[in-house]
C-alpha positions as CSV (number, residue, x, y, z in Angstrom):
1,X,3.9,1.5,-10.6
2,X,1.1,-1.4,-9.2
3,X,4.2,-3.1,-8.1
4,X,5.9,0.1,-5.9
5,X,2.2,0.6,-4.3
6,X,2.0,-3.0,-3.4
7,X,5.4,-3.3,-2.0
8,X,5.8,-0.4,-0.6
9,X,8.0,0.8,2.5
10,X,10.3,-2.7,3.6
11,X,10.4,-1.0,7.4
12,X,6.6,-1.3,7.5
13,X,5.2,-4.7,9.6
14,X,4.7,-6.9,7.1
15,X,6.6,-6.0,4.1
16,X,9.8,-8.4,4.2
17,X,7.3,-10.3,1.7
18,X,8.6,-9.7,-0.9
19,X,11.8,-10.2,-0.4
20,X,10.4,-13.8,0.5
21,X,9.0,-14.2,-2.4
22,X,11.7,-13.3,-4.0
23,X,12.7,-16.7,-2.9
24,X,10.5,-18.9,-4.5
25,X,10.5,-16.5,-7.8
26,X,14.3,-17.4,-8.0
27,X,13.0,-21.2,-8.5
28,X,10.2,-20.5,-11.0
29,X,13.3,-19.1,-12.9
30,X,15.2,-21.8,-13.2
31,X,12.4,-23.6,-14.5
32,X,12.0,-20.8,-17.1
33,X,15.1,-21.0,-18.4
34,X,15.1,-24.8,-19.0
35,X,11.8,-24.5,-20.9
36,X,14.0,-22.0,-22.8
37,X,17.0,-24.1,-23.5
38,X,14.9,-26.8,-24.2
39,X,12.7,-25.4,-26.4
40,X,16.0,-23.8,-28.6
41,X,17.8,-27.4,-28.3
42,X,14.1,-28.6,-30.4
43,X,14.7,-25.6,-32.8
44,X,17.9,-26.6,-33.5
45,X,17.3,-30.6,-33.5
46,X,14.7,-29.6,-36.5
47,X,17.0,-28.1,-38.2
48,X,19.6,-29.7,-38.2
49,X,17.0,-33.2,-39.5
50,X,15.9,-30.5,-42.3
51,X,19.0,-30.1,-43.7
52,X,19.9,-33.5,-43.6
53,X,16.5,-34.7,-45.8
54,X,16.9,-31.5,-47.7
55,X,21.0,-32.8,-48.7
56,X,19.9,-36.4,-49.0
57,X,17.2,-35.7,-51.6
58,X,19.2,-33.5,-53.6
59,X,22.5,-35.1,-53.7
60,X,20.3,-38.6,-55.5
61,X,18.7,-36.1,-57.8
62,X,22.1,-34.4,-58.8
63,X,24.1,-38.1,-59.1
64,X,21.3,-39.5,-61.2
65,X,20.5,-36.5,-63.5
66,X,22.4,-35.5,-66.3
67,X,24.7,-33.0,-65.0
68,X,28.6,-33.6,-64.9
69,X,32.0,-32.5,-64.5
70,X,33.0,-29.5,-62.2
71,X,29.7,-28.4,-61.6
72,X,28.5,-31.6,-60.5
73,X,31.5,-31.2,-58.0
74,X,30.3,-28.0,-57.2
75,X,26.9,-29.1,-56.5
76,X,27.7,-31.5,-54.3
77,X,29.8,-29.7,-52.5
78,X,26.0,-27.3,-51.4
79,X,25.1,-30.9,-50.2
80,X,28.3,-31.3,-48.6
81,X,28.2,-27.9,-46.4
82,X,24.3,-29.1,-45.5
83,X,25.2,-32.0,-43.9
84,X,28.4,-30.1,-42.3
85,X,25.5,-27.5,-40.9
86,X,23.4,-30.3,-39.6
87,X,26.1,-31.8,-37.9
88,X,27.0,-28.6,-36.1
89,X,23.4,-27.5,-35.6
90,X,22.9,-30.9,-34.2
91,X,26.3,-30.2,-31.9
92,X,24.2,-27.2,-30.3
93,X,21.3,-29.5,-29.2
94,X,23.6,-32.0,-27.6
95,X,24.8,-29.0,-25.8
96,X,21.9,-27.6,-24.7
97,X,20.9,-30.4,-23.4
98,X,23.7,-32.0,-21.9
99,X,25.6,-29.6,-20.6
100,X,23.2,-26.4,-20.0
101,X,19.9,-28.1,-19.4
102,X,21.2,-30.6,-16.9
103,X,23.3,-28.0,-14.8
104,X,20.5,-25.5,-14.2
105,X,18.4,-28.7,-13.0
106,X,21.2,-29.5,-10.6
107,X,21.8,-26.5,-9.4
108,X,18.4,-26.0,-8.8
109,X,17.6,-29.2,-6.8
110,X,20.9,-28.4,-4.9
111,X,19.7,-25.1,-3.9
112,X,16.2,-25.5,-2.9
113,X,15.1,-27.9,-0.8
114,X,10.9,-28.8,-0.7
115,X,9.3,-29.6,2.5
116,X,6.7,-32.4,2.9
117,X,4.3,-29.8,3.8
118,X,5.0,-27.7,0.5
119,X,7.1,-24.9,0.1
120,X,10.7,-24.5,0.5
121,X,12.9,-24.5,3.3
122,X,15.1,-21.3,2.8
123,X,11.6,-19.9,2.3
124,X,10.1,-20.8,5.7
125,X,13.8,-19.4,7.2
126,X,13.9,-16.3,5.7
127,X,10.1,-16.0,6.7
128,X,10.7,-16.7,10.4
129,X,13.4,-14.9,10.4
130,X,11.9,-11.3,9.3
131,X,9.1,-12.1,12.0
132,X,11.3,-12.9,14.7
133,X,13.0,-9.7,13.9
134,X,9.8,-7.3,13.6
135,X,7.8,-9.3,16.5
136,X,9.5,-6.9,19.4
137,X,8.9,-3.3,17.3
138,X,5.5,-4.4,16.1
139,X,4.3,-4.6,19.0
140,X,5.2,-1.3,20.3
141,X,4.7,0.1,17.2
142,X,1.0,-1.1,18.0
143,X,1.0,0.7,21.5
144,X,2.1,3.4,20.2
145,X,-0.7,3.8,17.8
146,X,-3.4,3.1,20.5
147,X,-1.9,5.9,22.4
148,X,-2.1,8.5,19.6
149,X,-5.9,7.4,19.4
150,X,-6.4,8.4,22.8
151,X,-4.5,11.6,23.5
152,X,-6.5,13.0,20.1
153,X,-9.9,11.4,21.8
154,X,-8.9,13.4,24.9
155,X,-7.6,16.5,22.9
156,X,-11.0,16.3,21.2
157,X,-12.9,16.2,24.6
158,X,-11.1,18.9,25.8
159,X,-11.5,21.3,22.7
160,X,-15.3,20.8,23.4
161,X,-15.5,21.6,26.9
162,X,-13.8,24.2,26.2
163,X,-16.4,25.7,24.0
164,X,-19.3,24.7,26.5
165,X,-17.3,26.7,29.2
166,X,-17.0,29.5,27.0
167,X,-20.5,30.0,26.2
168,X,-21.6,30.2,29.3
169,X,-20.1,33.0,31.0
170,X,-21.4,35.8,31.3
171,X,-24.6,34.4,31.4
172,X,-27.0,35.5,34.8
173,X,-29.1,32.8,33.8
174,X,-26.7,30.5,35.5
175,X,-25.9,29.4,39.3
176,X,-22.3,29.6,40.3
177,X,-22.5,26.2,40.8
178,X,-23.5,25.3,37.3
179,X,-20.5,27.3,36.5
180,X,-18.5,25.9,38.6
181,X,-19.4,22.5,37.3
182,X,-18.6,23.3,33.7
183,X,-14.8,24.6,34.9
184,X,-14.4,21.4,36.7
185,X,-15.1,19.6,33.5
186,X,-12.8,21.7,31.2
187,X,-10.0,20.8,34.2
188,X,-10.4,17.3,33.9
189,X,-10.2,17.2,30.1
190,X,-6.9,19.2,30.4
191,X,-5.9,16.4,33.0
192,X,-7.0,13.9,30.9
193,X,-5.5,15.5,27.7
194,X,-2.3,15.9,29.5
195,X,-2.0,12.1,30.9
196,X,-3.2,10.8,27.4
197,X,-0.2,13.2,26.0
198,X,2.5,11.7,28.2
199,X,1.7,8.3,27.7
200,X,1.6,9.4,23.8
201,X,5.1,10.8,24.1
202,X,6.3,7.3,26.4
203,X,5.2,5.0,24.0
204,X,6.6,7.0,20.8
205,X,10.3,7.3,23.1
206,X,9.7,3.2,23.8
207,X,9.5,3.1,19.9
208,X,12.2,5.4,18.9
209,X,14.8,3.4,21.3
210,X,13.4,0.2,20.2
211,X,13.9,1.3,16.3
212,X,17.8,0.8,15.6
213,X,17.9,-3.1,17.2
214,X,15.1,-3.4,14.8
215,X,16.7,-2.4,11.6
216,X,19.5,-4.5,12.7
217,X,18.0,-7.3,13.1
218,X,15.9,-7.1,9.7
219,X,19.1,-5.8,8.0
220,X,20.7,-9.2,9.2
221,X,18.0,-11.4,7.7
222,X,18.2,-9.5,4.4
223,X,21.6,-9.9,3.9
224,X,21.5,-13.3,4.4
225,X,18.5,-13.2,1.7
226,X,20.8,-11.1,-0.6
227,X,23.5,-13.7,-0.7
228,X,21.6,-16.7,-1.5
229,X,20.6,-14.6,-4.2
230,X,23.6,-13.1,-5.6
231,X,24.6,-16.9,-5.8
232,X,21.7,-17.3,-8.4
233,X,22.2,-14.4,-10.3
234,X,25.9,-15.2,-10.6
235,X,24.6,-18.9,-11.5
236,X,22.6,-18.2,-13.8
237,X,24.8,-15.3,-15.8
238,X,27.2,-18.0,-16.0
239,X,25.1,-20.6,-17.9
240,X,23.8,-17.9,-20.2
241,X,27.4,-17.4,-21.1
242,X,27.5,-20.6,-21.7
243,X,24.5,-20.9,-23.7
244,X,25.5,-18.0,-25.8
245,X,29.1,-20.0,-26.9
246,X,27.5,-23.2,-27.8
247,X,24.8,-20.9,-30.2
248,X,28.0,-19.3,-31.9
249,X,28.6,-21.3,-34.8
250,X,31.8,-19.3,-36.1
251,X,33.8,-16.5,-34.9
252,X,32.3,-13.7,-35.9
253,X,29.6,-11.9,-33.7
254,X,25.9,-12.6,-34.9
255,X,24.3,-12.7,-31.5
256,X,23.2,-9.5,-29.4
257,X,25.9,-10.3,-26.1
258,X,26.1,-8.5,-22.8
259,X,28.6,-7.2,-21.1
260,X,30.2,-9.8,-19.2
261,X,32.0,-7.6,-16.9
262,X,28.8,-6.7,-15.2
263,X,28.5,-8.5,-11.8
264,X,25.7,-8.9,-9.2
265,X,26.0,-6.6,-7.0
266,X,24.6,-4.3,-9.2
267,X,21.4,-5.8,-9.6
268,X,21.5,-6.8,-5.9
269,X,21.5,-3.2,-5.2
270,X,18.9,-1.9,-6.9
271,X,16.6,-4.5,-5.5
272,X,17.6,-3.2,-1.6
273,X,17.1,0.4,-2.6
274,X,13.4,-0.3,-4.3
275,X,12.4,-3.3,-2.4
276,X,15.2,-3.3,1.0
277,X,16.5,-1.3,3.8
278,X,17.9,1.1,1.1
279,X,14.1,2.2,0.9
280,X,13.2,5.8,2.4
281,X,10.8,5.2,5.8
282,X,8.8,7.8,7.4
283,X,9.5,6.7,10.7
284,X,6.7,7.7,13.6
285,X,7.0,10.9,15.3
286,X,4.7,12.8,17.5
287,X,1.1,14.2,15.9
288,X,-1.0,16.9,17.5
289,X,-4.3,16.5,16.8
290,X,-5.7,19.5,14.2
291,X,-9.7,19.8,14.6
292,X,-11.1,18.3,11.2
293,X,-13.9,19.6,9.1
294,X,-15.7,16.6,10.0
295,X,-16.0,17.2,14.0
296,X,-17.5,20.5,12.7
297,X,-20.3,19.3,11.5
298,X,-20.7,16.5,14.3
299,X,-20.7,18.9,16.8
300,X,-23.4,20.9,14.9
301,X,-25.7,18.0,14.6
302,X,-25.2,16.7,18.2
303,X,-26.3,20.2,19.1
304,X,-29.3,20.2,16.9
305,X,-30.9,16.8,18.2
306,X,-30.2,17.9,21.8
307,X,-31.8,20.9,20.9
308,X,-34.7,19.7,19.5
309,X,-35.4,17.1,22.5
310,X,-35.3,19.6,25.2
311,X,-37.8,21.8,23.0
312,X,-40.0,18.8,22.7
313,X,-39.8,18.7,26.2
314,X,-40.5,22.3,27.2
315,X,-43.4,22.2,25.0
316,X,-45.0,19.5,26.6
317,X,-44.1,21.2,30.2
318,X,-45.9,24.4,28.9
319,X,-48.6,22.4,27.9
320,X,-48.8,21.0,31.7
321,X,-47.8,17.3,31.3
322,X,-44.1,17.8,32.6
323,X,-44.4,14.6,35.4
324,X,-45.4,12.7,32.0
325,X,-42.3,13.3,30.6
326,X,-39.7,14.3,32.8
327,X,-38.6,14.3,36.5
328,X,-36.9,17.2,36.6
329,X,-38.2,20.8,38.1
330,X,-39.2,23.1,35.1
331,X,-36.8,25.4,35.8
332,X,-34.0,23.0,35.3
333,X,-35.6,22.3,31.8
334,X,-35.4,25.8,30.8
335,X,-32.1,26.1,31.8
336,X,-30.8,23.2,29.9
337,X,-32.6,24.8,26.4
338,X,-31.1,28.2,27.5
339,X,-27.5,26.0,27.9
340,X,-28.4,24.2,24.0
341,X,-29.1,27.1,22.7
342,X,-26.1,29.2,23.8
343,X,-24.2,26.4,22.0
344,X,-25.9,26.6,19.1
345,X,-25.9,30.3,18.4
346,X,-22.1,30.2,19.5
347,X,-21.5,27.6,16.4
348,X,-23.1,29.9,14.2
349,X,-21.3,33.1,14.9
350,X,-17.8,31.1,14.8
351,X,-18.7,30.1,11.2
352,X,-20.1,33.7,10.3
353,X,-16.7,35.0,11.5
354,X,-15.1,33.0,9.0
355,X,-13.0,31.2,12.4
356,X,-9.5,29.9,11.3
357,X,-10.0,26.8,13.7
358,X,-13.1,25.5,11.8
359,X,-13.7,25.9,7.5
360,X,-16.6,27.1,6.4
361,X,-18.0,25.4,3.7
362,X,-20.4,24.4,5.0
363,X,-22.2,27.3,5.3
364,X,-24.9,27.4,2.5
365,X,-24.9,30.7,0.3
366,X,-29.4,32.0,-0.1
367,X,-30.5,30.7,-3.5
368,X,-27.6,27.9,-3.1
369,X,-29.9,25.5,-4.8
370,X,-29.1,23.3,-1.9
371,X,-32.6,24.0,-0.4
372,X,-35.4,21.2,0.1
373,X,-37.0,22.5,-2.9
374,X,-35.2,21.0,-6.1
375,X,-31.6,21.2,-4.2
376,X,-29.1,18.7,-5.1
377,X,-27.7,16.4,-2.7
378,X,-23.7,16.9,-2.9
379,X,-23.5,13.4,-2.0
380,X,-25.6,12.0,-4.8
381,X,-23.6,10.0,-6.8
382,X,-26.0,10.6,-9.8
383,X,-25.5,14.2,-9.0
384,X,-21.2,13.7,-8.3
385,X,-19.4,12.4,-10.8
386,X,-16.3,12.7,-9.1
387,X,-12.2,12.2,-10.3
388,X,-10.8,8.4,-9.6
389,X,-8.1,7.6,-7.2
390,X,-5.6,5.2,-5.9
391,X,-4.8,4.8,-2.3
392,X,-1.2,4.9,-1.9
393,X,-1.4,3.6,1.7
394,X,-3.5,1.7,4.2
395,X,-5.6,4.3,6.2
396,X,-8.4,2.9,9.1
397,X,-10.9,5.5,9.7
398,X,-10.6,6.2,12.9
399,X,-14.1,7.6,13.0
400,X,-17.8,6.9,12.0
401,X,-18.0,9.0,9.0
402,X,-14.4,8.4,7.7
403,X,-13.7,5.8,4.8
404,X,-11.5,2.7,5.0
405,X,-9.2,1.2,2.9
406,X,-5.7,-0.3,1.8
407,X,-2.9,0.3,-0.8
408,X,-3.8,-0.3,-4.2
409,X,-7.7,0.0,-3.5
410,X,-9.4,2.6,-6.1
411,X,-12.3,5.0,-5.0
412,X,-13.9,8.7,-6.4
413,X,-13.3,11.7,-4.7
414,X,-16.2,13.7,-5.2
415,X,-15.0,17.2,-3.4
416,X,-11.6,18.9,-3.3
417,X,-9.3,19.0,-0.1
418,X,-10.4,21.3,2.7
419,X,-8.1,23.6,4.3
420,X,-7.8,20.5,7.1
421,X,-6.0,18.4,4.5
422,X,-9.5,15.9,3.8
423,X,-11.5,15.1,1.0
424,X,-15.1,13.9,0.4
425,X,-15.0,10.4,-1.9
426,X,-16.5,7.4,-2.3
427,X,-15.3,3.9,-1.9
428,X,-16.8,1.1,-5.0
429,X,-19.5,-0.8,-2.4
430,X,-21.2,2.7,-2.5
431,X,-20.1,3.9,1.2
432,X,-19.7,8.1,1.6
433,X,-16.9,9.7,3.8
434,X,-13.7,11.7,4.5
435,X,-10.1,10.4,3.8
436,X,-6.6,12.0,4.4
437,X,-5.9,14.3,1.2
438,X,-2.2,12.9,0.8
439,X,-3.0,9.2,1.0
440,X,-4.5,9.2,-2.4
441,X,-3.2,10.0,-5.9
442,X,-5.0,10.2,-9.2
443,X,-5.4,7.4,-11.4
């Protein structure tokens, strides 16, 4: 439900809230349930002044009229039992008021104590408290994610010199020493890839021994939460019992009761296992980074505008204006397209092999309709209806073309999951990207 999304995961930074709030909902209550009994103890005040005009009226009209004897008697005696009623009816207001009313409102003011600032003070405690606690693991819970961004950065960076190296060997075109320049590179990506890894793996171990003080800790300022609430629940059980006596006008049973062997703790344990530490928590553990559909098609359109920028420039070297346009000896120039273009026809053939490391959907079938002449943008949103969904968590795109949100936010997915686990959507201000598959459900 809204409320499970909202709350989710009480591990997560952040998430004591509502627990907190729990708190000042506890006060709101008490106030509710003297509205209640007070709004009954006018019910039966009513009542009870009904009966008594309704008896007094009758009982003149019965002594003056013409009727006699026994069932005169018998008559009055309906009076009789109306103004008994009223009196007992009228028994139940006092009590209400007196005795039920005026203990919640004592108890209340007992148990919560306003600051002159606002708010309460076991509030601001059990606020401080669940910071002071998650102050130490949030913060290396925040390392830790800075060092997962870069060791994917660096695995990224590697993955493409990689490819560069690749497609140029075997190529005469080259000098050793451009060769030998493109290994370098592909070495210091592996350095870098393996530095960025280790620190990954230090901060993640930091985190991991780090994790059980932390639960401590929060577990402590829960259970201190828990009993200041198991002393309202068993409070307020207590003065519904009471409440349900002084509405029982005779012995036998004509209100719906509840069991009154039922304690607390029952209800205190279902709120640790749905809002608590009794909650399940994916706790961090090591990602490697798996090459998204997405850094496909960047790398296709980097290569395309380098591409078309060196051919620009050949052109104009052809055309004998090269010291117009660049500094550099034609033959470098023509090296540098051979080098782009390599690239690009490399990129092609992986997707015409139908490559397990990239997905191929985006290669674009003849007579696909997707063509510059009457093609449809997949994109369009007049052209995409799309399926609504619901984020189930908070998710920061991590790069340009990926979407942003948090939990609870709505947006429309307008292509199924690729084999990399992402989908195409698009959020309500209109913005286009990718998403994680699994961090959205249907609505």
């Amino acid at each position: 439900n809204s409320e499970q999304v909202n709350w989710t995961l009480f591990w997560q930074v952040g998430n004591y809230k509502r627990t907190v709030k729990r708190i000042d909902d506890g006060h709101r209550l008490c106030n509710d349930l003297m509205n209640c009994i007070q709004e009954r103890a006018k019910i039966e005040k009513a009542y009870a002044q009904q009966l008594t005009e309704w008896s007094k009226r009758w009982r003149q009209l019965v002594e003056k009229g013409p009727q006699y004897g026994t069932v005169e008697r018998a008559w009055l005696a309906v009076m009789t039992e109306a103004e008994k009623v009223s009196e007992r009816h009228q028994d139940v207001k006092n009590n209400l008021i007196n005795d039920d009313f005026e203990k919640v409102k004592n108890w209340q003011k007992d148990s919560y104590h306003k600051q002159m600032m606002g708010g309460f003070k076991e509030t601001k405690e059990a606020e401080e408290g669940f910071k002071k606690a998650q102050k130490p693991w949030a913060k290396k819970l925040k390392e830790l994610e800075a060092a997962k961004k870069s060791y994917h950065m660096a695995c990224k960076e590697e993955k493409l010199a990689s490819t560069r190296e690749a497609n140029s060997k075997g190529e005469t075109s080259l000098t050793a020493d451009q060769q030998k320049k493109l290994h370098e590179k592909v070495d210091k990506c592996k350095q870098d890839s393996q530095k960025a890894r280790e620190k990954y793996e230090k901060a993640l171990d930091e985190l991991n021994k780090c994790t059980p003080h932390y639960m401590e800790n929060m577990e402590q300022v829960f259970t201190q939460c828990q009993q200041f609430e198991e002393k309202r629940l068993s409070f307020l059980r207590e003065v519904l019992l009471d409440v349900k006596c002084h509405l029982n006008l005779t012995d036998n049973e004509r209100f719906e009761t509840f069991n009154a062997a039922d304690t607390a703790q029952e209800d205190l344990k279902w709120f640790s296992n749905n809002h608590g530490p009794g909650m399940h928590m994916n706790w961090p553990q090591f990602e490697v980074r798996i090459p998204s559909q997405h850094d496909k098609e960047k790398s296709k359109k980097s290569t395309d505008v380098m591409l078309t920028g060196i051919n620009a420039v050949v052109d104009h070297a052809q055309a004998g204006d090269r010291g117009s346009i660049c500094k550099y000896p034609y033959s470098d120039i023509l090296l540098l397209k051979y080098v782009a273009c390599s690239v690009s026809s490399y990129d092609k053939n992986q997707a015409h092999t139908g490559s397990t490391e990239w997905s191929d959907e985006d290669q674009t079938a003849p007579n696909s309709g997707n063509d510059t002449n009457g093609g449809t943008n997949p994109f369009d949103e007049d052209a995409v209806k799309g399926v609504r969904v619901r984020a189930l968590y908070d998710y920061d795109g991590q790069e340009q073309d990926e979407l942003s949100f948090r939990a609870g936010d709505e947006l429309t997915k307008l292509e199924e999951e690729d084999e990399q686990g992402w989908c195409k959507g698009r959020l309500d201000n209109g913005q286009l990207g990718l998403y994680p598959a699994n961090y959205v459900e249907p609505i």
